[in-house]
DOPALUM-215511 format. One record per residue (C-alpha): y, x, z. Coordinates in steps of 0.001 Angstrom, whole numbers, padded with zeros to 6 digits, always signed. Layout:
# residues N
YXZ;...
# end
This chain:
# residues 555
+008455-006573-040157;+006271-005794-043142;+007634-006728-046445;+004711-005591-048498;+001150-004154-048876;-000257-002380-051967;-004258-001823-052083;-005920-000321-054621;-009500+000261-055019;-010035-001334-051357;-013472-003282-051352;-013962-005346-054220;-009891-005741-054290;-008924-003407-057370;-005314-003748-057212;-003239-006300-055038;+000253-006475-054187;+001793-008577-051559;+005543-009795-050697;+005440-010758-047193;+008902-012962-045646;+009655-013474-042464;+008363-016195-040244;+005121-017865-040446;+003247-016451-043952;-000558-018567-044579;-003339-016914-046117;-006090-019065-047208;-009007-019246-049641;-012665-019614-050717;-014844-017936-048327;-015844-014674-049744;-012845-015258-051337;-012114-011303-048982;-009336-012899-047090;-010504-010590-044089;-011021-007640-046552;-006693-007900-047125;-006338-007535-043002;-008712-004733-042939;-006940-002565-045291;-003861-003494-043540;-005393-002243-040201;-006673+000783-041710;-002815+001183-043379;-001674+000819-039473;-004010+003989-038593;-007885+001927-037614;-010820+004535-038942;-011002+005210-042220;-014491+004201-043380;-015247+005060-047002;-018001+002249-047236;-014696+000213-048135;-014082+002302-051162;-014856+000369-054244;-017622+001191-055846;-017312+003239-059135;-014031+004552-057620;-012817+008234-056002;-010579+006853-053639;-009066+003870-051863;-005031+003853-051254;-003309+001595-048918;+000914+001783-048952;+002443-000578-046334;+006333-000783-046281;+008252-002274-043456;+011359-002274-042201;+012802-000516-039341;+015757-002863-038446;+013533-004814-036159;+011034-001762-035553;+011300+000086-032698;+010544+003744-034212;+013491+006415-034464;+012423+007857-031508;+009102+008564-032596;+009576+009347-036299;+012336+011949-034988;+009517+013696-031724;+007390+013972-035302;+010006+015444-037255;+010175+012366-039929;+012453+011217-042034;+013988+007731-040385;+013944+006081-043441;+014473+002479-044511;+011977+001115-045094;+009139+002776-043342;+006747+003615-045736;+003040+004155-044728;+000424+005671-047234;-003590+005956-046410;-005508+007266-048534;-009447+007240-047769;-011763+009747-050885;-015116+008859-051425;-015726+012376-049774;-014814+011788-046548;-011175+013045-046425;-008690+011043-045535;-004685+011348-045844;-001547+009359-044138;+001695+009812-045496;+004830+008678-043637;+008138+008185-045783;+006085+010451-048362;+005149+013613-045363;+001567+014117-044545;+000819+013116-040859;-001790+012887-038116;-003698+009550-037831;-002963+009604-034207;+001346+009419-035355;+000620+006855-037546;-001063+005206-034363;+001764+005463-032319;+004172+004583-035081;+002336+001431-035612;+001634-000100-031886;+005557-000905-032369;+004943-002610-035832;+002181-004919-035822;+000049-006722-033570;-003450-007407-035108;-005847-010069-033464;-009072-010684-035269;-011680-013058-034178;-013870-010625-032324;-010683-008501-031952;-009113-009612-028543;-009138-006054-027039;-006174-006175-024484;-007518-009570-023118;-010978-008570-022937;-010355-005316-021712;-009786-006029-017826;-007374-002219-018075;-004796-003674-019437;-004189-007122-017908;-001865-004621-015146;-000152-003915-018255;+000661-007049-019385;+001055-008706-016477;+004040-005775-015785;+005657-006597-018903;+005733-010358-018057;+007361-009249-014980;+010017-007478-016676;+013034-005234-015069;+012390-005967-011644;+008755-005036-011864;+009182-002178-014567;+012161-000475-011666;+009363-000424-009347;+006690+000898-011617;+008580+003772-012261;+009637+004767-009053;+005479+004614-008125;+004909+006430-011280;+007583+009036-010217;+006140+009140-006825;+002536+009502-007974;+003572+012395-009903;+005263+013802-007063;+002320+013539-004496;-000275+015052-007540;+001841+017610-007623;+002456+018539-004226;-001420+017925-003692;-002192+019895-006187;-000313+023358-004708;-001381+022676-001251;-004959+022524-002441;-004228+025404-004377;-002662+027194-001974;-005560+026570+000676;-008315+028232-001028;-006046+030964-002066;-005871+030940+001885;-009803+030704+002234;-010040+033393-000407;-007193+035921+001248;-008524+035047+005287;-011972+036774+004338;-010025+039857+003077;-007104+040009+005393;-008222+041910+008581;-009927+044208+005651;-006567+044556+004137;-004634+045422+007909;-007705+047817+008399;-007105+049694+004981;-002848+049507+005915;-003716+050925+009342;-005893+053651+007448;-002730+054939+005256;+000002+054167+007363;-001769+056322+010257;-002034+058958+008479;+001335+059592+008163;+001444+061130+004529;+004445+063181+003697;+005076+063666-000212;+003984+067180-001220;+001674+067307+001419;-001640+067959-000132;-000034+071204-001904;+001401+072433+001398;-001737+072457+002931;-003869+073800+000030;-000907+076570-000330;-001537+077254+004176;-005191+077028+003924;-004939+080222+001181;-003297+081542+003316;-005203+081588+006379;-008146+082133+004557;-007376+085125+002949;-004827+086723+005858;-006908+089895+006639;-006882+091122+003041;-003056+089846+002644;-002154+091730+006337;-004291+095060+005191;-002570+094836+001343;+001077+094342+002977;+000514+097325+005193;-000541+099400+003244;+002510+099055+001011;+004727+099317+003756;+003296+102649+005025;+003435+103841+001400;+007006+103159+000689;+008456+103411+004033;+006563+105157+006695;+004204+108110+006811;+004847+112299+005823;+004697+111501+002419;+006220+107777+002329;+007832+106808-001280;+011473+106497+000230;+011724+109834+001299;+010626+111319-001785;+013167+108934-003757;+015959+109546-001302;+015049+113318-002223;+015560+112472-006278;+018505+110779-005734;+020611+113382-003710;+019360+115956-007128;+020324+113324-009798;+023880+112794-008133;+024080+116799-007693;+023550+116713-011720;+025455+113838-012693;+029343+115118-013158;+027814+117376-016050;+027285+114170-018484;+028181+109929-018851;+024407+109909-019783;+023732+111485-016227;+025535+110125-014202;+024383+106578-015542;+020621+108003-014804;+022142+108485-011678;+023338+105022-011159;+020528+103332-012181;+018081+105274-010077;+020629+104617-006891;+020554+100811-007501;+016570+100946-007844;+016618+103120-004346;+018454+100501-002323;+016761+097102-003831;+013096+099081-002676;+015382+099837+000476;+016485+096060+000948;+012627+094935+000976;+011923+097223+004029;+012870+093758+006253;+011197+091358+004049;+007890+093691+003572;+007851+093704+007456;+008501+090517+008510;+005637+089206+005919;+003249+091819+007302;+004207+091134+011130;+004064+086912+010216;+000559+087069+009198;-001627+085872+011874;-005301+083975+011725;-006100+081498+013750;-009312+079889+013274;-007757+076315+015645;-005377+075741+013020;-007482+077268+009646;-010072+074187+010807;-006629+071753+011571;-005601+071940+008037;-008743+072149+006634;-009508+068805+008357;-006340+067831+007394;-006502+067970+003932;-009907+066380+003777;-008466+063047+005014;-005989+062802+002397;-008861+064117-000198;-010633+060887+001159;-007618+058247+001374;-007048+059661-002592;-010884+058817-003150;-010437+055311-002013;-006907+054613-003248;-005991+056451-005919;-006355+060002-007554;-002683+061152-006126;-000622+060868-003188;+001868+058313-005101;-001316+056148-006302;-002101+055989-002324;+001492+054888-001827;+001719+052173-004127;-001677+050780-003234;+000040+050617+000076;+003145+048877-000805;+001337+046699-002767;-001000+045963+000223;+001839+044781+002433;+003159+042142-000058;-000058+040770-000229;-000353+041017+003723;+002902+039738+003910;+002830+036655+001207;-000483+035798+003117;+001233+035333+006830;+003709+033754+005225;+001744+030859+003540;+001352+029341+006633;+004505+028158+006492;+004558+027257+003317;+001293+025336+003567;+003326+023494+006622;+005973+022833+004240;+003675+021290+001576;+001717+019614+003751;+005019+017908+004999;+006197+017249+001526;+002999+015065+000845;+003285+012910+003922;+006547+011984+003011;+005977+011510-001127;+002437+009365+000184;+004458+006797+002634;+007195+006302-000189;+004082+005997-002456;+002590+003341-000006;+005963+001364+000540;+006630+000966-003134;+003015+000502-004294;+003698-002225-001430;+006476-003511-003231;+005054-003501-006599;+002297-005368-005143;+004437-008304-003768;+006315-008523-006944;+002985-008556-009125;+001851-011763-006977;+005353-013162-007626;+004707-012719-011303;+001241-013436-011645;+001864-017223-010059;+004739-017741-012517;+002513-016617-015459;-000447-018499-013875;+001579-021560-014656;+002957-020912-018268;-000200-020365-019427;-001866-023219-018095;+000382-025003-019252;+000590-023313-023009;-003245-023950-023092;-003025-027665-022074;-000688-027628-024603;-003590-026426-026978;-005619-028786-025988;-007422-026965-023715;-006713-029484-020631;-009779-028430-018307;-008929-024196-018632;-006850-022549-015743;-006122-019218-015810;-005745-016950-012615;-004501-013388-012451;-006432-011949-009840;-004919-009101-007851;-007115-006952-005580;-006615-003508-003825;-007468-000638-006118;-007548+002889-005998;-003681+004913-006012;-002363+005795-009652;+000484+006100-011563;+000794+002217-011951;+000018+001633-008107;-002777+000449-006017;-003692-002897-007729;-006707-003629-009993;-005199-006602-012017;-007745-008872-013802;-007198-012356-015688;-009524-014684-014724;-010808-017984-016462;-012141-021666-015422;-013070-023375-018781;-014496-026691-017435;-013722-028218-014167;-015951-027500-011063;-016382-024491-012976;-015869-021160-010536;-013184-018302-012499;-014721-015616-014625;-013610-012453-016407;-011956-013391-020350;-015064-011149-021524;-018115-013561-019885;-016443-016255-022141;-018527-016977-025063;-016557-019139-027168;-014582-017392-029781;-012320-020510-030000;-011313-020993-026292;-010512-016936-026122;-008335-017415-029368;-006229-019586-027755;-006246-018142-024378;-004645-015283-026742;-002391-017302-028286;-001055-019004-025077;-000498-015187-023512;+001143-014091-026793;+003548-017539-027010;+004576-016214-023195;+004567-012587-023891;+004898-011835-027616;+009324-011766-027076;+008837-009206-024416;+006527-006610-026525;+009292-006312-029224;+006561-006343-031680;+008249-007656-035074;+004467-008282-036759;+001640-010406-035364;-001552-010643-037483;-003815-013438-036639;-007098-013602-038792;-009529-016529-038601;-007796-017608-034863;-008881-021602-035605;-012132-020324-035163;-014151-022444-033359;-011601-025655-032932;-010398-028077-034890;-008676-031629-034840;-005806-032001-032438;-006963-028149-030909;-006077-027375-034491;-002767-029025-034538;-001770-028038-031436;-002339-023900-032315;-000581-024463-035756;+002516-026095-033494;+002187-022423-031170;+002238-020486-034493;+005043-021654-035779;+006910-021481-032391;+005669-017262-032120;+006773-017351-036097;+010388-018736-034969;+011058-014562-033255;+008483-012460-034720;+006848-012410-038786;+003659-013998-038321;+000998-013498-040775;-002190-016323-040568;-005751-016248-042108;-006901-019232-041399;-009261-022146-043049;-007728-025264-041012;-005313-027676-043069;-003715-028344-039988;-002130-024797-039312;-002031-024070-042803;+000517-026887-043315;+003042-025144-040848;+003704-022007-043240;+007108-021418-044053;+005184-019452-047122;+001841-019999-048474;-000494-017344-050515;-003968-017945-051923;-006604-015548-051940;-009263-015788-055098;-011706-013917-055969;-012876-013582-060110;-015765-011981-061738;-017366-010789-064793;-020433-009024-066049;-018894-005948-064879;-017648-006227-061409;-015836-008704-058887;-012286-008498-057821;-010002-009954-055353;-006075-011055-055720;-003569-012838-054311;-000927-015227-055237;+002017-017071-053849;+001763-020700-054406;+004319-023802-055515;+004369-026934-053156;+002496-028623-055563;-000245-025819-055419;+000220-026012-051247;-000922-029725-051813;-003986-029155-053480;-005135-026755-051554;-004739-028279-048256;-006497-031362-050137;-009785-028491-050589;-009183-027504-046890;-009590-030897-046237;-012004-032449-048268;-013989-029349-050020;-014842-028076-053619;-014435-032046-054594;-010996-032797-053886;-010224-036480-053688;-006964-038681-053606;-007512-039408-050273;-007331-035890-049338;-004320-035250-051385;-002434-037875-049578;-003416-036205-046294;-002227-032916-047193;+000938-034455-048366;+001381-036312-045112;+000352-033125-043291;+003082-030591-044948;+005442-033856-043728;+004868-033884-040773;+004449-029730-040817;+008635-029709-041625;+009465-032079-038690;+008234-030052-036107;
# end
């Protein structure tokens, strides 16, 4: 609950500081007295827009500090996702500068407005005159109508929540997956052609060299045959052939070579040099005798080696660039003809995720009705209870398109009058009749939100007599679970606060401010008497307000 509220520089409040208790806490005064001034700061403090038109004039800044505590607060979880101290209490700071910025603090570390937004959904519930949004807003009747419906319902939910999620997903990588398809069927007889075109060729590594190396070869075989000959003759054939002219030497250096060491080294070294000449006699033949031209397989190679010049055009500068673009080919080839299968697969996983979908959308359904009639009857019978005798509400439940929540579109429905047809909350134009459609929903609902804080500001509007009496009785019921904090301007609710506060407004020449004050029994007496009776308060309406605070403690 919220124990207090500091504002400073906050409209024409300068400074104000407020004690709240728990149970139901009154707030009444003058009007202009800026009674709905105090809940806007607090909304701002519980993360609304910060709007600097509220800064009071003259002044740099506006600073709202809320404190609450956390024993009945439903935040660890979210203060430790944001990395926050869990302290108690909860402290809240807002700060709004007359330049635009504006800063939230959370146990004294700077935070995002939209933390402080989540933080406070689980402290306070704020319902302003024109501020009914979850009623008026047909999106979240499903909501509430769930929550009414409690475990059983909230089971089912999240199994069609899980099961949503399940068939969005699985949706989601077939479609995927199909114009990946569409994408890869317009390339994949290009992609078997280009395959066919490497694999055909039957590249060997090396290759390209081998054949440049041949085609040399051929090319130039004449002048290598003539060259080769010509040595040959020279060295080992002919009347004047090299060998026989070194054999000649030799036999004369080994004649001379017992006459010194140096000698008969000479000797040695010229006889080694004679036989390695002699030992290329085979080699030097069988090179001359192998070379042969043929122009068949010149033009072979030739032709050869221009389709691997081509493949490395089109798939790489290198033999192993045309390999890898090959390998890399066949995965694709291959991950294509396989997602067939896997398209089957998928395909078969959504079926089955969209009947379980169906079945416990289904289910949902059939408990929703269950819960709707049972709430259908509560609150017709809170709001007769309000004095609102002729109103029935309906929650109607249609088919609606398949979501995380299910397949229902979930609206409340109203018939003010009798012979009246049932119309959305938001065609109703009375202010009054919607504030206590609100009030009958939150006497049903308001133990099942485990919201400590409800806010109510100017609900009486638009009733009073028994109407009156009969929301004051509801507040003080809601008050009997939760803290309840009333603005109101009806002696008739105001008599049911287990603590009062006054709201005044002073001025000078200078400026205007706003403050608040507890107030005494006595003090509760004479201000139910103005309630009742005006700026002139008479006897008459001091024994009423007397008689009301009575009959306030017997209830």
């Amino acid at each position: 609950m919220i124990s207090h509220i500091s504002i400073e520089n906050f409209a024409i409040i300068k400074h104000l500081d407020l004690d709240l208790q728990p149970g139901l806490n009154i707030l009444t005064g003058e009007t202009g007295a800026g009674k709905s001034i105090i809940i806007e700061a607090i909304s701002m403090a519980l993360g609304s827009r910060a709007d600097t038109d509220y800064i009071r004039t003259g002044e740099d800044k506006a600073v709202i500090t809320l404190m609450a505590d956390t024993d009945d607060c439903r935040v660890a979880d979210i203060l430790e996702e944001l990395g926050l101290p869990d302290d108690n209490p909860l402290i809240i700071r807002r700060e709004i500068s007359a330049a635009g910025k504006s800063v939230c603090r959370i146990n004294g570390q700077i935070a995002p407005i939209s933390a402080l937004s989540r933080l406070c959904r689980r402290i306070a519930d704020i319902h302003g005159q024109y501020d009914h949004q979850s009623l008026l807003n047909p999106d979240s009747h499903i909501d509430i109508l769930d929550l009414y419906g409690g475990s059983d319902i909230k089971t089912v939910r999240d199994m069609v929540s899980g099961l949503y999620a399940n068939v969005v997903s699985t949706g989601s990588q077939l479609e995927h997956l199909k114009k990946l398809m569409a994408d890869a069927e317009r390339r994949r007889d290009f992609m078997r052609f280009e395959l066919d075109e490497i694999e055909s060729a039957a590249i060997m590594p090396g290759e390209d060299e081998k054949l440049e190396e041949s085609i040399k070869l051929m090319q130039n075989s004449e002048t290598i045959y003539q060259t080769l000959s010509a040595v040959y003759e020279g060295i080992f054939e002919g009347e004047d052939a090299a060998m026989d002219r070194m054999g000649t030497a030799l036999s004369s250096l080994q004649n001379i070579s017992e006459y010194s060491k140096d000698l008969e080294d000479l000797s040695q070294t010229f006889s080694d040099a004679y036989y390695a000449i002699e030992d290329m006699n085979r080699g030097l033949r069988r090179l001359r005798d192998s070379v042969s031209f043929s122009p068949e397989e010149l033009d072979e190679a030739i032709a050869r080696l221009d389709l691997i010049d081509k493949l490395k055009r089109k798939y790489g500068g290198s033999l192993e660039e045309i390999f890898a673009y090959r390998d890399k080919t066949a995965a694709e080839l291959e991950k294509i003809l396989g997602a067939d299968d896997r398209i089957q697969e998928l395909t078969g996983k959504l079926k089955m995720y969209s009947e379980q979908y169906d079945t416990a959308a289904a289910r949902l359904t059939v408990l929703r009705k269950r819960a709707a009639q049972l709430l259908e009857t509560e609150v017709n019978r809170e709001l007769a209870e309000l004095n609102f005798t002729d109103a029935e509400l309906k929650a109607d439940i249609a088919a609606g398109p398949a979501g995380a929540k299910g397949s229902d579109r979930i609206e409340f429905l109203i018939r003010t009058n009798r012979g009246e047809s049932s119309k959305p909350l938001a065609k109703i134009a009375s202010g009054g009749e919607l504030s206590r459609i609100m009030l009958a929903m939150k006497r049903i609902i308001g133990d099942l939100d485990s919201i400590p804080t409800m806010i109510f500001d100017e609900i009486d509007a638009g009733i009073s007599g028994r109407a009156a009496g009969a929301v004051g009785e509801k507040l003080k019921a809601i008050a009997k679970n939760h803290q309840v904090i009333c603005i109101t301007h009806l002696p008739q609710i105001a008599a049911g606060g287990d603590y009062h506060y006054r709201i005044e407004k002073t001025s000078d020449e200078y400026s205007t401010q706003t403050t608040i004050v507890p107030i005494s029994e006595e003090e509760r007496i004479e201000e139910l008497a103005r309630l009742l009776s005006g700026t002139s308060i008479t006897e008459t309406a001091r024994d009423q307000a007397k008689e009301l605070l009575k009959l306030a403690k017997l209830q």
